[in-house]
DOZA-908896 format. One record per residue (C-alpha): residue in three letters; x, y, z. Coordinates in nm, 3 decimals, m for minus. Example, Ala and Ser with C-alpha at 12.3 -4.5 7.8 and 13.67 -1.06 7.14 Angstrom:
// residues 2
R   guvo        px        py        pz
R    ALA     1.230    m0.450     0.780
R    SER     1.367    m0.106     0.714
***
This chain:
// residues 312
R   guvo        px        py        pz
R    UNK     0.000     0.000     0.000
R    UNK     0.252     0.227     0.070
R    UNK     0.445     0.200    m0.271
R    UNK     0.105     0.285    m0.435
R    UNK     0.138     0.633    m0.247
R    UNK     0.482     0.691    m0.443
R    UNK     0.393     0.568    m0.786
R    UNK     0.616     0.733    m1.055
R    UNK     0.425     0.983    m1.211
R    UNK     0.386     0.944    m1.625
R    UNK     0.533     1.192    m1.803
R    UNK     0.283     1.349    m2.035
R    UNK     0.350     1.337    m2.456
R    UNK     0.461     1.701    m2.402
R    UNK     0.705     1.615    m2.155
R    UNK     0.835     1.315    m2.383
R    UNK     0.836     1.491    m2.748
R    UNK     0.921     1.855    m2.667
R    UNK     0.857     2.116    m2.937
R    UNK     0.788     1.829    m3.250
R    UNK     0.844     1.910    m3.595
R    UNK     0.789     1.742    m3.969
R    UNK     1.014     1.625    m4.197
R    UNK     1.007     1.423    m4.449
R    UNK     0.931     1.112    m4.301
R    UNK     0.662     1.239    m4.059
R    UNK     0.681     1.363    m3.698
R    UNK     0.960     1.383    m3.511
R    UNK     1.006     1.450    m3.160
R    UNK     1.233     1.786    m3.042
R    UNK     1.520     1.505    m3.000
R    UNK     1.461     1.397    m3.386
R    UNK     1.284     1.070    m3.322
R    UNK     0.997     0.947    m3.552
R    UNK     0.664     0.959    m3.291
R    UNK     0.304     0.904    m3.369
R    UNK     0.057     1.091    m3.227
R    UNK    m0.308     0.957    m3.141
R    UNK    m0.602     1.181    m3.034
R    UNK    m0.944     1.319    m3.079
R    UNK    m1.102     1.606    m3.259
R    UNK    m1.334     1.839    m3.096
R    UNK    m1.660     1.875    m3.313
R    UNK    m1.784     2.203    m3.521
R    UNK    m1.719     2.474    m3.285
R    UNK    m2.028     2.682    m3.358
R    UNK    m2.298     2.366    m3.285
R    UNK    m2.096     2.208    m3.009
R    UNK    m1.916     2.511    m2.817
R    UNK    m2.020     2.252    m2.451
R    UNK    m1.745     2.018    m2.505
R    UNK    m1.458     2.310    m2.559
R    UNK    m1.383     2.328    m2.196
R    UNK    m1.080     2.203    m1.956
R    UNK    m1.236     1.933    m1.793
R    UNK    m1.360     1.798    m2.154
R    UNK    m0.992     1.806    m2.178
R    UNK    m0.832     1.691    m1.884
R    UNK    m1.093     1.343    m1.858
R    UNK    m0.951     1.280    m2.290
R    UNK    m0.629     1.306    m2.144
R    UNK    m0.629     1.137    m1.862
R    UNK    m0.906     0.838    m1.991
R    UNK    m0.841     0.795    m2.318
R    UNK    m0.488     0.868    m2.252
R    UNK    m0.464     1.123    m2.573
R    UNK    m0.155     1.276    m2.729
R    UNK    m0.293     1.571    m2.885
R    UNK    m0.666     1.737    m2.945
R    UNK    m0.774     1.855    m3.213
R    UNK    m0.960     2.207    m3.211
R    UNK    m1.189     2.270    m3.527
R    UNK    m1.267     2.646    m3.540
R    UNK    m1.587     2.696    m3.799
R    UNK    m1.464     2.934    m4.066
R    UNK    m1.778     3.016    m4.154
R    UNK    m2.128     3.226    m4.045
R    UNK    m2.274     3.130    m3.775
R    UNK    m1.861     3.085    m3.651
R    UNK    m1.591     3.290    m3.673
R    UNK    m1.732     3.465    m3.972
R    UNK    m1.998     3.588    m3.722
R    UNK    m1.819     3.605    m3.426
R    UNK    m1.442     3.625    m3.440
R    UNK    m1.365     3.706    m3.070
R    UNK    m1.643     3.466    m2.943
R    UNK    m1.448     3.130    m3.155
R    UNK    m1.110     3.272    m3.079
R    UNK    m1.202     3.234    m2.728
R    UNK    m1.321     2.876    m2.723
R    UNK    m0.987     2.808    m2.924
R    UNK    m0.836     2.961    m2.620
R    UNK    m0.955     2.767    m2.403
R    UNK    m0.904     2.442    m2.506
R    UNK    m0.568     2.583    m2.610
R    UNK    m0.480     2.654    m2.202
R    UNK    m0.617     2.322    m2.117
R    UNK    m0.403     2.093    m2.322
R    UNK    m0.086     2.310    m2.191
R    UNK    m0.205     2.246    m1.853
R    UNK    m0.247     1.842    m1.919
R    UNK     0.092     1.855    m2.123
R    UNK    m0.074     1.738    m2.469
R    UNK    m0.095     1.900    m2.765
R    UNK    m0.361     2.087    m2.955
R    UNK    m0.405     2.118    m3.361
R    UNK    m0.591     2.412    m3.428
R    UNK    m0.811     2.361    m3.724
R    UNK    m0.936     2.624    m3.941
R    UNK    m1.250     2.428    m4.009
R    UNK    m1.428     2.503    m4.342
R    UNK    m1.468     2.384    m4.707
R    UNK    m1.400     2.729    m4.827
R    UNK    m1.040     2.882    m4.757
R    UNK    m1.177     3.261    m4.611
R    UNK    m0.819     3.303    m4.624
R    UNK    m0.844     3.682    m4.491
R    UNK    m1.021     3.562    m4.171
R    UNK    m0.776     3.270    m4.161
R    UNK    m0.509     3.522    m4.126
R    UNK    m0.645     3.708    m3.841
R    UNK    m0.763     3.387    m3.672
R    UNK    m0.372     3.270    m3.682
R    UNK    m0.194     3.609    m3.633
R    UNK    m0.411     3.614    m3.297
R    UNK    m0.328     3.238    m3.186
R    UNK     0.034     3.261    m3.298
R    UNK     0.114     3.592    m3.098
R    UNK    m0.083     3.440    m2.770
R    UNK     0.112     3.151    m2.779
R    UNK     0.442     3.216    m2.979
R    UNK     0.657     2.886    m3.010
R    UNK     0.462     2.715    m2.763
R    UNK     0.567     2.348    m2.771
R    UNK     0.180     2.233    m2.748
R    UNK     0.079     2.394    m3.033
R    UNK    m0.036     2.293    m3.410
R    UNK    m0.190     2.416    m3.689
R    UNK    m0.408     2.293    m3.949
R    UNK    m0.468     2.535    m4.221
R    UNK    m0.725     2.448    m4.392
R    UNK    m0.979     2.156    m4.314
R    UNK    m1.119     1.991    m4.631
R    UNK    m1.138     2.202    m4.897
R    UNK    m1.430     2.139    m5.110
R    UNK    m1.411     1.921    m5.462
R    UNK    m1.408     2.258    m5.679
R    UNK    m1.085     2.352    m5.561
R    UNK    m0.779     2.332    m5.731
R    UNK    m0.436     2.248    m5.579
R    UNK    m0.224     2.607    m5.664
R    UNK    m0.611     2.768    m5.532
R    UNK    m0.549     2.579    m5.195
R    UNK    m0.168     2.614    m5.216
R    UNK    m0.218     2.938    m5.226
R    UNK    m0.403     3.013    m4.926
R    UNK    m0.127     2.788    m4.738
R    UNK     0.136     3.000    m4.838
R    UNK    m0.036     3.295    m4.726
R    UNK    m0.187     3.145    m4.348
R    UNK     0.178     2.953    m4.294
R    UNK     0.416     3.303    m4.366
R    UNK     0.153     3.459    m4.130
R    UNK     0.223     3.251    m3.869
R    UNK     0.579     3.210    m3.938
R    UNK     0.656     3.522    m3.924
R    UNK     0.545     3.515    m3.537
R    UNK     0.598     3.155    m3.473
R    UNK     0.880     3.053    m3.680
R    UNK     0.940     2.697    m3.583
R    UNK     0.540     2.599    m3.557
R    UNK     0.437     2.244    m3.704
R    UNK     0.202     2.313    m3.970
R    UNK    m0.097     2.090    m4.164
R    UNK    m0.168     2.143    m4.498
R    UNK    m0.527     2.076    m4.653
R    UNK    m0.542     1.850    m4.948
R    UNK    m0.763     1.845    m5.246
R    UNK    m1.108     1.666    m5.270
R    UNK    m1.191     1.728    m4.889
R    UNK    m0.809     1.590    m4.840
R    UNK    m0.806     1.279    m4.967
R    UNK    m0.545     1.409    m5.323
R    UNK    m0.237     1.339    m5.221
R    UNK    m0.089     1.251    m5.477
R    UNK    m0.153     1.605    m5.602
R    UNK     0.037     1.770    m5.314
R    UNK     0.280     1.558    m5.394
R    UNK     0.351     1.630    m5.726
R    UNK     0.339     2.012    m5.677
R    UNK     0.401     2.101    m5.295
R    UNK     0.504     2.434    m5.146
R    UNK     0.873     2.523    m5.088
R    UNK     0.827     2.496    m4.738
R    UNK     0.941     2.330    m4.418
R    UNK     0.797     2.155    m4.121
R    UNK     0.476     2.068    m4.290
R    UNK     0.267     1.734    m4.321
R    UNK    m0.045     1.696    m4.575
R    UNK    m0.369     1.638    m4.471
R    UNK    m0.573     1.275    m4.530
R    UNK    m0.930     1.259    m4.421
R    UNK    m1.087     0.827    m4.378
R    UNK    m1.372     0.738    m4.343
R    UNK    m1.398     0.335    m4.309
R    UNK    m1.745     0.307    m4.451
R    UNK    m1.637     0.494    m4.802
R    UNK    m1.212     0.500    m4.813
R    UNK    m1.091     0.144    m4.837
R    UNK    m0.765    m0.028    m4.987
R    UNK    m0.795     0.216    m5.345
R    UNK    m0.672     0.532    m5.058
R    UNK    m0.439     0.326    m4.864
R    UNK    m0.275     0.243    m5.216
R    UNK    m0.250     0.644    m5.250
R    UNK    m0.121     0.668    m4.914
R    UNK     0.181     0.462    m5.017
R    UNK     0.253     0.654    m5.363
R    UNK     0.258     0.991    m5.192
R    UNK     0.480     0.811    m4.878
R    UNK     0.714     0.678    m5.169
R    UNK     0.727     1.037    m5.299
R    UNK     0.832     1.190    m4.981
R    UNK     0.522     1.312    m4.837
R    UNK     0.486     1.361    m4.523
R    UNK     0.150     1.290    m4.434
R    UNK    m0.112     1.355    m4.073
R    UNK    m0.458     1.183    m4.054
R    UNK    m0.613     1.482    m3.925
R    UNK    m0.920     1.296    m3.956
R    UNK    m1.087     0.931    m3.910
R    UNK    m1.404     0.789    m3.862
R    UNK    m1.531     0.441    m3.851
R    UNK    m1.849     0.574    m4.064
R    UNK    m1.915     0.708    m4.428
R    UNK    m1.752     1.055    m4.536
R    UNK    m2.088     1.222    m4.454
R    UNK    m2.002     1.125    m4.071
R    UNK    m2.291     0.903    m4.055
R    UNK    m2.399     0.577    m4.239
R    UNK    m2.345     0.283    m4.139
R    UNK    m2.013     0.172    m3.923
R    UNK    m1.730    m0.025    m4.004
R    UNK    m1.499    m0.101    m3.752
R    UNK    m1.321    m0.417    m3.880
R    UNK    m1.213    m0.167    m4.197
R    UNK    m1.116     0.124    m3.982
R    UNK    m0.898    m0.112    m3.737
R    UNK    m0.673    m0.253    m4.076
R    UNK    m0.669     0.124    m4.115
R    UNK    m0.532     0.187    m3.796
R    UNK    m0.303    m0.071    m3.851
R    UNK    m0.212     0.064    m4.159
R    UNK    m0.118     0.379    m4.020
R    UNK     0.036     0.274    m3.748
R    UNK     0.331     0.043    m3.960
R    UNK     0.417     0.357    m4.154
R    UNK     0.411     0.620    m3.849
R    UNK     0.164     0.805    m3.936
R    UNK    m0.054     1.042    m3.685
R    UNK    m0.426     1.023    m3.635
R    UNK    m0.727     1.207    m3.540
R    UNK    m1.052     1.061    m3.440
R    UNK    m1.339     1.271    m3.534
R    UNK    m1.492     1.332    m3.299
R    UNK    m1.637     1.452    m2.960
R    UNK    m2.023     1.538    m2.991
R    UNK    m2.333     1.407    m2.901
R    UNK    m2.518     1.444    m3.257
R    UNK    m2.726     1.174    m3.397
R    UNK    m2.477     0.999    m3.600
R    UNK    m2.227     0.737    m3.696
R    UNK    m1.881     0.919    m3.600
R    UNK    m2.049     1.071    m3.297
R    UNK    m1.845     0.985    m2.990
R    UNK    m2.109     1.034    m2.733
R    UNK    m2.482     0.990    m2.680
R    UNK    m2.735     1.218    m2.705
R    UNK    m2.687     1.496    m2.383
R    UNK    m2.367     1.310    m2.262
R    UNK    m2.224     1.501    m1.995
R    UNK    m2.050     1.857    m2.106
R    UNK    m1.791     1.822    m1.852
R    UNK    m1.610     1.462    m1.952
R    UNK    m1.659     1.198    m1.688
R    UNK    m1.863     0.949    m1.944
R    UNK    m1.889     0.604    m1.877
R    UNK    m1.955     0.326    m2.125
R    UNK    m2.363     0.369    m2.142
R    UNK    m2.231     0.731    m2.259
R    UNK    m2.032     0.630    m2.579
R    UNK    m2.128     0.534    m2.877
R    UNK    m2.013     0.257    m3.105
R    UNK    m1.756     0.493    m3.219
R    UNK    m1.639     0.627    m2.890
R    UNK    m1.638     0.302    m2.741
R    UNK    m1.391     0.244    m3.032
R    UNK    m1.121     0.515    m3.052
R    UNK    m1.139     0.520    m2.657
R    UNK    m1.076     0.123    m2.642
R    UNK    m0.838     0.178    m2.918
R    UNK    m0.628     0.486    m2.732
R    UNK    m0.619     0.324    m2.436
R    UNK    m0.481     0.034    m2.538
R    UNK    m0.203     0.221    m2.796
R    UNK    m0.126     0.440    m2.513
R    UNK    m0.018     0.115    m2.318
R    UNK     0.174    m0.052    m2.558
R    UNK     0.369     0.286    m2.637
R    UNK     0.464     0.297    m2.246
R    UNK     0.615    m0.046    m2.248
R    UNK     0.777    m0.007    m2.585
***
């Protein structure tokens, strides 16, 4: 009993990576090791502002043992379109919390249309609040829509990333991919002269099957870095019907080339992806008769890669 009182305390991912970076194999800890992170997106931020709180945070962390949280900031109206300060603030805050828990935090301008002025203010603002900050990401651009074309989204990177660069110079960056980031093989072909990036893929297991994974390893054979920014074990809508024996050879897919991914995500909307029941508690805390199929899931499934990573 007594030992129990003394346990060694874990060290959290921040404490183990540092400030991580991209090259062209993937992530890489501060120390240049090759790392995978593991985690869970946050849902719209304008229909499910509940869940962006610290003890949302702090229960992912410490139950589903996540790496890093993903924050998607609607670029749109009702969002920060509307509301600027209001979504900067709830970006803030779940910003603070994943400092506090020592994990780290992708903030996701969430959109299918670039609104690359707003972008801009939305990461000047983050970047000078938390300048070099070793918990923080960025994701540029969610999934921009079908119609546009790779130098259209390219373009918008180049102008977000110098943004922040110019405040933040050594921030990780993700870059959105064509056809709601799914084209790599575009990015790969034509990819902007800069550093300590990854490109965005988007699965769903119910629609994205071997035919993607094949792309995965043409872009990875081209030296593309790539982050899975987003999973889900339903169809590319979000809802449908589930597959979870396709999304776990995706996971294991991923996880043999070292190669990050997001869970999508943490809401309690009637559908497939949906980690949470309907009314789940706004403060964390949720047991199993809370979850979902797909919570029940990624939870089971960070858990136990969370494990095996500690006695690796």
């Amino acid at each position: 009993m007594l030992g129990s009182r003394f346990r060694k305390r874990t060290a959290t991912p921040v404490e183990r990576h540092g400030k991580v970076y991209f090259d062209h194999h993937g992530l890489c800890s501060e120390w240049g090791r090759p790392i995978v992170f593991r985690g869970v997106s946050l849902f719209w931020s304008q229909w499910k502002p509940q869940f962006f709180n610290g003890n949302v945070v702090r229960w992912l962390s410490e139950d589903w043992k996540i790496d890093v949280i993903r924050i998607p900031i609607a670029a749109t109206d009702p969002g920060f379109l509307s509301d600027p300060a209001g979504e900067t603030a709830k970006a803030m805050a779940v910003i603070d919390a994943a400092i506090r828990c020592g994990i780290y935090a992708l903030v996701d301008w969430h959109g299918y249309d670039p609104a690359t002025d707003s972008a801009i203010l939305f990461f000047e603002t983050i970047a000078r609040r938390y300048r070099d900050v070793a918990n923080v990401m960025y994701e540029l651009w969610n999934e921009p829509a079908q119609h546009f074309s790779w130098t259209e989204i390219a373009r918008h990177h180049e102008r977000t990333l110098s943004t922040i660069r110019a405040i933040s110079p050594s921030a990780p960056a993700v870059l959105g991919t064509t056809d709601f980031c799914t084209g790599l093989l575009e990015a790969a072909g034509s990819r902007p002269g800069v550093a300590n990036v990854a490109y965005a893929l988007h699965f769903y297991a119910a629609t994205h099957r071997q035919g993607l994974r094949n792309q995965v390893d043409a872009a990875v054979k081209l030296g593309l870095p790539i982050f899975v920014s987003e999973w889900g074990i339903g169809d590319s809508s979000g809802d449908g019907f589930s597959d979870p024996d396709e999304a776990s050879r995706w996971l294991d897919f991923l996880n043999c080339r070292s190669i990050s991914h997001i869970n999508w995500s943490i809401n309690d909307k009637p559908e497939v992806c949906s980690a949470l029941r309907r009314n789940a508690a706004a403060t964390g805390g949720w047991r199993r008769w809370s979850l979902t199929e797909s919570g029940r899931f990624a939870r089971a499934y960070l858990r136990q890669a969370a494990t095996a990573s500690s006695d690796a």
